[in-house]
Residue frames relative to the residue before (quaternion, step in Angstrom):
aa qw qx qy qz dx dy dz
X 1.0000 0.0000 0.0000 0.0000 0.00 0.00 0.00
X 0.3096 -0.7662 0.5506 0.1180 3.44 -1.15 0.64
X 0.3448 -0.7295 0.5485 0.2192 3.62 -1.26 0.64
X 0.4136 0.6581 -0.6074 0.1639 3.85 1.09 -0.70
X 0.7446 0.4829 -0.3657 0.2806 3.58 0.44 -1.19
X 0.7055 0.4078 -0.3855 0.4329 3.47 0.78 -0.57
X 0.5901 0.4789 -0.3500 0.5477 3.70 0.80 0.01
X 0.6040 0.4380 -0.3557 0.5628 3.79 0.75 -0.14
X 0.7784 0.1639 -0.2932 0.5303 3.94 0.57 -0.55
X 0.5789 0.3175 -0.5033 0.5574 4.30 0.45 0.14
X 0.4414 0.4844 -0.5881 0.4740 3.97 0.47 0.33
X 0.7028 0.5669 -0.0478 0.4270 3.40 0.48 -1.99
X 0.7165 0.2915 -0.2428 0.5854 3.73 1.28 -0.19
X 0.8177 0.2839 -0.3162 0.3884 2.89 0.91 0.70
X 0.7052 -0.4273 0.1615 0.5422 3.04 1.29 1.28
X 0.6947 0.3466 -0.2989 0.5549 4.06 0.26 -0.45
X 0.3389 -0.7216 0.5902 -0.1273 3.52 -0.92 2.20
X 0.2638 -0.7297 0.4360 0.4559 2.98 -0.87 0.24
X 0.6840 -0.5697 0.1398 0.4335 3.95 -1.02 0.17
X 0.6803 -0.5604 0.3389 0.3292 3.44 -1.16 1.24
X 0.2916 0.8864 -0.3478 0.0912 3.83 0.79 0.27
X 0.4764 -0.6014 0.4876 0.4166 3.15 1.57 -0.35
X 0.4988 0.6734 -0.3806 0.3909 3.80 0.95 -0.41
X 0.0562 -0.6711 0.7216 0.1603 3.45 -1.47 0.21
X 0.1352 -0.6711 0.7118 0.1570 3.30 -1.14 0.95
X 0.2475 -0.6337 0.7199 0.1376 3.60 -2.07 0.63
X 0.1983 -0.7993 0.5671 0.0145 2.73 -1.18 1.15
X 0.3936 -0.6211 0.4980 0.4597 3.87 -0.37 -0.32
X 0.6513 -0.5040 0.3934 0.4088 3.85 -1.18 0.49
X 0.3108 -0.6686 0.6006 0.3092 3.66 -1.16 0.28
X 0.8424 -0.0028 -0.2073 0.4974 3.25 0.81 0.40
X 0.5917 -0.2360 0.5175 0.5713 4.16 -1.15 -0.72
X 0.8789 0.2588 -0.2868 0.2798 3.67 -0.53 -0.67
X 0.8217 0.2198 -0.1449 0.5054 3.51 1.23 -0.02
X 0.1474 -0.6561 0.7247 -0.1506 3.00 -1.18 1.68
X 0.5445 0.6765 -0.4879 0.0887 3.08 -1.85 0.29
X 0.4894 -0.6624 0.4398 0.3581 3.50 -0.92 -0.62
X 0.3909 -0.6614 0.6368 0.0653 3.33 -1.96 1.45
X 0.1875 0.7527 -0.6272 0.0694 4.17 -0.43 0.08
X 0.1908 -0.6395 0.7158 -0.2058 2.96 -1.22 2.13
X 0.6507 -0.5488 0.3070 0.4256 3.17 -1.51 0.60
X 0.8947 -0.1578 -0.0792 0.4103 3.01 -0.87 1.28
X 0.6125 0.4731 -0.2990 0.5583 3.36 0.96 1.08
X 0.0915 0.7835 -0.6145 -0.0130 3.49 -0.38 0.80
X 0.0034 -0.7728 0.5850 0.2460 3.10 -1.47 0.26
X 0.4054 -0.7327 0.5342 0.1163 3.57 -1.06 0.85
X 0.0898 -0.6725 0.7311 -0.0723 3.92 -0.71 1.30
X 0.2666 0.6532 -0.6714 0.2268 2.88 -1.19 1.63
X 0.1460 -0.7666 0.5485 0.3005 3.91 -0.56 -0.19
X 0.0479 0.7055 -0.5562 0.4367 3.32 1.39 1.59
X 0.5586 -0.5390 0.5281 0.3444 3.49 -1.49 0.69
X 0.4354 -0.6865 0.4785 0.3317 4.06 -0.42 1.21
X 0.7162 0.5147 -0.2693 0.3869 3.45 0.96 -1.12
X 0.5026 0.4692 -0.4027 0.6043 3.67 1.41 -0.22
X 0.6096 0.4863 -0.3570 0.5142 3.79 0.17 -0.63
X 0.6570 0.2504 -0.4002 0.5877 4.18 -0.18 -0.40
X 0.7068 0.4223 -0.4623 0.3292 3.68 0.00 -0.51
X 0.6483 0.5283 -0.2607 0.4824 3.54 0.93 -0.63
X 0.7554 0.4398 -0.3219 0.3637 2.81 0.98 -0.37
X 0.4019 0.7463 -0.2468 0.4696 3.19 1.91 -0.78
X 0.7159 0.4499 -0.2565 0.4683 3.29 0.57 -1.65
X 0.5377 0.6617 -0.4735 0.2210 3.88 0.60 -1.19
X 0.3128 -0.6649 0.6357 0.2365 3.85 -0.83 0.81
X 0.4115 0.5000 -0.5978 0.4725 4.02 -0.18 1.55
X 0.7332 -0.2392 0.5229 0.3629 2.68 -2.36 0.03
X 0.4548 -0.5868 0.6034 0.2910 4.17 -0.77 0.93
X 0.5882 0.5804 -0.2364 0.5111 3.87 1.33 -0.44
X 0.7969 0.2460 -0.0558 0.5490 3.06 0.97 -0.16
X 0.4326 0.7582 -0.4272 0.2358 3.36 1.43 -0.19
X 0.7643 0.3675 -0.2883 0.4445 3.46 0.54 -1.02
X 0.7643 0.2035 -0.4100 0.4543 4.20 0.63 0.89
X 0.1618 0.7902 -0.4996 0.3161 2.76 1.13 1.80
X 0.5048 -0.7218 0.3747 0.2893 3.33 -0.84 0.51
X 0.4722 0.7045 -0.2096 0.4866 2.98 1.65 -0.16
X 0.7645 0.4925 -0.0230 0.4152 2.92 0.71 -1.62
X 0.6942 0.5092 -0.2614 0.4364 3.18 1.72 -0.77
X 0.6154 0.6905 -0.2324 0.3008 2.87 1.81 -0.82
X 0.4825 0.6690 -0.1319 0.5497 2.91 1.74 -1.24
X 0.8393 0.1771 -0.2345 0.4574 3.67 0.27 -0.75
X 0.4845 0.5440 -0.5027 0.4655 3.80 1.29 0.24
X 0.7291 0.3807 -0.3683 0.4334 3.52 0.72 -0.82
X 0.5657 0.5707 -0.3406 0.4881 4.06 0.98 -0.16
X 0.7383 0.3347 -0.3407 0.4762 3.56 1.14 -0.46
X 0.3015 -0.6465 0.5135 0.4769 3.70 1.21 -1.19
X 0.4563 0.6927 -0.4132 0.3758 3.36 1.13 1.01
X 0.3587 -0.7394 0.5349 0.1964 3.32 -1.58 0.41
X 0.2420 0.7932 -0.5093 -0.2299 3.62 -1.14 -0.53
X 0.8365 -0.3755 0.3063 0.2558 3.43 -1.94 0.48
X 0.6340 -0.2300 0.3995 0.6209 2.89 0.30 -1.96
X 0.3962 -0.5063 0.6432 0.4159 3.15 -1.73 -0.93
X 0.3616 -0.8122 0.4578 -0.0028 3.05 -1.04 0.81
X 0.2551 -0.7189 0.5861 0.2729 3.95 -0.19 0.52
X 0.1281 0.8381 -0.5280 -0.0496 3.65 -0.60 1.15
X 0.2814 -0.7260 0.6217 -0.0846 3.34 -1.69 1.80
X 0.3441 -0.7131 0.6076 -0.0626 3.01 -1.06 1.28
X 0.1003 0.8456 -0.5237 0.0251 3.87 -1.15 0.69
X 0.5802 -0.6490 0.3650 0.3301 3.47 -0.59 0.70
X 0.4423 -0.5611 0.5122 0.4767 3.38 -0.89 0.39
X 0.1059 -0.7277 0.6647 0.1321 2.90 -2.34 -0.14
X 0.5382 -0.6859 0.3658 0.3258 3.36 -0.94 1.35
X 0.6887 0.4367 -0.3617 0.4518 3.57 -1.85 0.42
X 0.6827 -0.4754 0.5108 0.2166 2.78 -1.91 -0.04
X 0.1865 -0.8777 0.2136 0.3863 3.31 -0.67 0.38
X 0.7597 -0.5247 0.1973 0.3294 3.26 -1.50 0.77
X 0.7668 0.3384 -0.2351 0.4921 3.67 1.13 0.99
X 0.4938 -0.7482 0.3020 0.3242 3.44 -0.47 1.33
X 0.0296 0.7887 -0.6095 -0.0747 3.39 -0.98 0.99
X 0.4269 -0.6814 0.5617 0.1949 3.60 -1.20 -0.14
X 0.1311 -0.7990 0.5302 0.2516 3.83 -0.02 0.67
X 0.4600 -0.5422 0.6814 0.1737 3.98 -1.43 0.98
X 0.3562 0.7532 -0.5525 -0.0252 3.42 -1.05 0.59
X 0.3513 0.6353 -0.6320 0.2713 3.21 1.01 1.39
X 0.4484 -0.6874 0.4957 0.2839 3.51 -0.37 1.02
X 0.6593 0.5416 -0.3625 0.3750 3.75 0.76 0.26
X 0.4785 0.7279 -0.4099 0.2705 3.02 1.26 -0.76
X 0.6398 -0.5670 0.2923 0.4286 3.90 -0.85 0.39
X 0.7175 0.4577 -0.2818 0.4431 3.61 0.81 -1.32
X 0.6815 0.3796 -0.4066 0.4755 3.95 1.12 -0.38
X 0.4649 0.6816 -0.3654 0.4311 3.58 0.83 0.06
X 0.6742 0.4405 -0.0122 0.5927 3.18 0.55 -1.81
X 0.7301 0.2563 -0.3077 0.5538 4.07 0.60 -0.02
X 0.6876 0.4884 -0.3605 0.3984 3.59 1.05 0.01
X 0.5500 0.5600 -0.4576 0.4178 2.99 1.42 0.33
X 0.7133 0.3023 -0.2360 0.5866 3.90 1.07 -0.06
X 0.7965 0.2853 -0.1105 0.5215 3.71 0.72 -0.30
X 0.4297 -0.7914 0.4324 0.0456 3.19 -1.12 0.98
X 0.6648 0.3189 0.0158 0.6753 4.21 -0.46 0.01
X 0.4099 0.6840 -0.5786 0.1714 3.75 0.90 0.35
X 0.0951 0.7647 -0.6344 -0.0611 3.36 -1.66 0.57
X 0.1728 -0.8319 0.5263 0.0338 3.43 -0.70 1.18
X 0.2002 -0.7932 0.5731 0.0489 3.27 -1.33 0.80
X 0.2547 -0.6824 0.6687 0.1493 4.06 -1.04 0.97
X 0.1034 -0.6156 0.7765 0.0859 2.88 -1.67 1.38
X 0.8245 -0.2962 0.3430 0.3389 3.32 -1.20 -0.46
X 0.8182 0.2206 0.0098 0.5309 3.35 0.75 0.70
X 0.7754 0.0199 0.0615 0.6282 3.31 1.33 -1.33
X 0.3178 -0.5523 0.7156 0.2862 3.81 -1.46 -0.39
X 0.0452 -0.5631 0.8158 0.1242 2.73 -1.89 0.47
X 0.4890 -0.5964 0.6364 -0.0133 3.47 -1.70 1.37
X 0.1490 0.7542 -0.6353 0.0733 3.52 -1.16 0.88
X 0.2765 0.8071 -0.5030 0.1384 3.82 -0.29 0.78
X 0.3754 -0.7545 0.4512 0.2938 3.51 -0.74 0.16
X 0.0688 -0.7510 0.6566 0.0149 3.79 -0.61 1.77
X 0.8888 0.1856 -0.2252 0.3533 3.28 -1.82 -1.24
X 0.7881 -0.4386 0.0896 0.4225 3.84 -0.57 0.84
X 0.7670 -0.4978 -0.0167 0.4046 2.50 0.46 2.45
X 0.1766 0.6827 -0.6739 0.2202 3.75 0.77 0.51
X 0.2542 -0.6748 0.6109 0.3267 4.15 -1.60 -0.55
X 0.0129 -0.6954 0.7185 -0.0042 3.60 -0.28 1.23
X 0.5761 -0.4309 0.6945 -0.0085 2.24 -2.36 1.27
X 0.3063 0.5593 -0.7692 -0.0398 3.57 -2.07 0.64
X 0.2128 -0.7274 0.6522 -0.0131 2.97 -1.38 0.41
X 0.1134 -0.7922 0.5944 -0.0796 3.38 -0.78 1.83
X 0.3114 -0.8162 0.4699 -0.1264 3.16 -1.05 1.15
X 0.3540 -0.7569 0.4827 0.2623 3.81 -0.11 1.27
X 0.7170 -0.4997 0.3239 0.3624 3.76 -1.23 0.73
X 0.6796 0.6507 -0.1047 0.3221 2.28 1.25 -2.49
X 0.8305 0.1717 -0.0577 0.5268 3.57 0.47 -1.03
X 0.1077 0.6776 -0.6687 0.2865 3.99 1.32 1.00
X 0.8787 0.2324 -0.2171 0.3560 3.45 -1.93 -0.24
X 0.4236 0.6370 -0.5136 0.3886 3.51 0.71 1.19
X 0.5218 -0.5995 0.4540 0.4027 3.16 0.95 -1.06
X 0.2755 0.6816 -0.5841 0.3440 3.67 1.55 0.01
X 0.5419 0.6688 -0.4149 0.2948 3.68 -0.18 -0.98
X 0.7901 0.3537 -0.0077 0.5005 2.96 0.20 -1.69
X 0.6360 0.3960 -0.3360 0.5708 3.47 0.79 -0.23
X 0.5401 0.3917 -0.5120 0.5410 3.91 0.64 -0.26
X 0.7811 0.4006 -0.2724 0.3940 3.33 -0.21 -0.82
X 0.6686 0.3365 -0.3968 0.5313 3.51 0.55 0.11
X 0.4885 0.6598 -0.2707 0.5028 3.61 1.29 0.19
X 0.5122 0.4878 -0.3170 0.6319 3.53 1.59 -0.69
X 0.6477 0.5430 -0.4571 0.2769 3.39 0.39 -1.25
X 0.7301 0.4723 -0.1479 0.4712 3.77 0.89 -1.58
X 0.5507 0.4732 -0.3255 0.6057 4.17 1.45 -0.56
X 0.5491 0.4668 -0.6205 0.3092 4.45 0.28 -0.54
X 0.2802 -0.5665 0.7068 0.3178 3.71 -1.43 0.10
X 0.6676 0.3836 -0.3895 0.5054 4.07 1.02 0.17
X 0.5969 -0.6384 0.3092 0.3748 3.15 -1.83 0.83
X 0.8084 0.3046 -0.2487 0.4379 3.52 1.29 0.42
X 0.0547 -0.8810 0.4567 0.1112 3.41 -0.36 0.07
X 0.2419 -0.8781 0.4050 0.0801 3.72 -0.91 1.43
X 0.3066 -0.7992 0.5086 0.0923 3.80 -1.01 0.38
X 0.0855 -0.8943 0.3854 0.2106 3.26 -0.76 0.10
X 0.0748 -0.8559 0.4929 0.1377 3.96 0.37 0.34
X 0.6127 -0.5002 0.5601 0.2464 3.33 -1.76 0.80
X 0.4140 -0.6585 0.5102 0.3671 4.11 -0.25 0.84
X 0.8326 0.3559 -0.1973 0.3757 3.69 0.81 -1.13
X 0.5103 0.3997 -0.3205 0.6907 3.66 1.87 0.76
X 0.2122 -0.8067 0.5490 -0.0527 2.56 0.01 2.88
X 0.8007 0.4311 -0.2693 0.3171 3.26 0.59 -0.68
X 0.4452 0.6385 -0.3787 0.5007 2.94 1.41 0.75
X 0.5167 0.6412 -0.1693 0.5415 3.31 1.29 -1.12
X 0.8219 0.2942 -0.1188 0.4731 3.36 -0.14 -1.72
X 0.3228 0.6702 -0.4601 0.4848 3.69 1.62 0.23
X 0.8031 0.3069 -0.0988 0.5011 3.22 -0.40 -2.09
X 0.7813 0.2520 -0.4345 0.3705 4.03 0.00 0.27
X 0.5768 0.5480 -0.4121 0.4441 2.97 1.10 0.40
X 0.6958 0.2612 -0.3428 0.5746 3.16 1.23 0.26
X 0.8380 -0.4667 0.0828 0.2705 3.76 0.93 0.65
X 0.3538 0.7141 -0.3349 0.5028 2.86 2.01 0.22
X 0.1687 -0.8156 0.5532 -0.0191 3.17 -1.18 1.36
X 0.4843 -0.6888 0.4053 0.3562 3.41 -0.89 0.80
X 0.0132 -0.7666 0.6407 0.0394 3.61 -1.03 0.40
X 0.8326 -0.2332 0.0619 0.4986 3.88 0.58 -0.34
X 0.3899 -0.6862 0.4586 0.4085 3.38 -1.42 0.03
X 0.1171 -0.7663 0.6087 0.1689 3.87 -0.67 0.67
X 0.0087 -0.7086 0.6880 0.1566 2.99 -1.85 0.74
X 0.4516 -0.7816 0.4218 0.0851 3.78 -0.69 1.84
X 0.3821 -0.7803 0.4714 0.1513 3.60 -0.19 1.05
X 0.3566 0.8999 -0.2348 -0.0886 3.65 0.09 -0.27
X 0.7124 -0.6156 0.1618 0.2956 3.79 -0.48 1.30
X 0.7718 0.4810 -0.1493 0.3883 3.25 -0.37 0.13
């Protein structure tokens, strides 16, 4: 197993990028279950235990802005079908400081490890524990080299209240780390305009590779 990645994104949560060069560093996976790709301003970095030197060619070859090569669609294609991997989406990924106390909203912790939403989050995240407010859950588990991401699901019925934002600023006060990270669909605004409203900062766009 490798650490670059966790030292590239607790580097990256705390304010120190890597340098805008246009460069792509490869790294090796921090673990068997995660592969994929990290893109900062003008800097990407690619985890894979792909051949590094097959990766720059592919990427080379990709018909895009070299700035953009590595969340090409191309490029992704090319390295899902080299790994025997799949993926979701890209993702816009934000990062927030913890915060002391409890949080400021009543929740209820789930611990039948069957239930659907801890299932369904153990399949990408690790240590998962989930809690039911009134309306919504908020999710805490530990994925991409062991970072703790936050999600936070929300009932139709009671959407445009602010619950969102209050789950998710709820993660902030539930991480056991001094930081805790999220990811949002770019084209699920109100997801988005959730998590920075409650203090989540952008840091990159990720697209997760994944087995099976």
């Amino acid at each position: 197993m490798s650490d670059e990645v966790a030292r590239i994104l607790a580097a990256a949560a705390r304010g120190a990028f890597p340098p805008p060069d246009g460069a792509t560093t490869v790294v090796p996976q921090p673990g068997t279950r995660d592969a994929g790709v990290l893109a900062f301003t003008a800097h990407s970095v690619v985890f894979t235990d792909a051949d590094p030197e097959w990766v720059r060619a592919a990427l080379a070859a990709t018909s895009s802005d070299p700035l953009a090569a590595s969340m090409n669609p191309g490029f992704l294609m090319a390295l899902m079908t080299r790994t025997g991997r799949h993926m979701n989406t890209i993702d816009l990924l934000t990062v927030a400081d913890a915060l002391p106390g409890p949080p400021p909203l009543e929740l209820r912790e789930i611990v039948d490890p069957d239930h659907p939403r801890v299932a369904r989050a153990l399949k990408f995240r690790d240590k998962v524990r989930v809690w039911a407010a009134d309306g919504g859950l908020v999710v805490l588990g530990r994925g991409v080299a062991g970072r703790w991401e936050a999600a936070v699901e929300v009932d139709e019925e009671v959407r445009h209240r602010g619950l969102g934002r209050a789950l998710a600023a709820a993660a902030r006060h539930l991480t056991p780390d001094s930081v805790v990270w999220a990811q949002q669909s770019p084209g699920n605004a109100r997801s988005v305009r959730a998590f920075q409203a409650a203090g989540y900062r952008p840091v990159a766009s990720e697209a997760l590779l994944v087995a099976g």
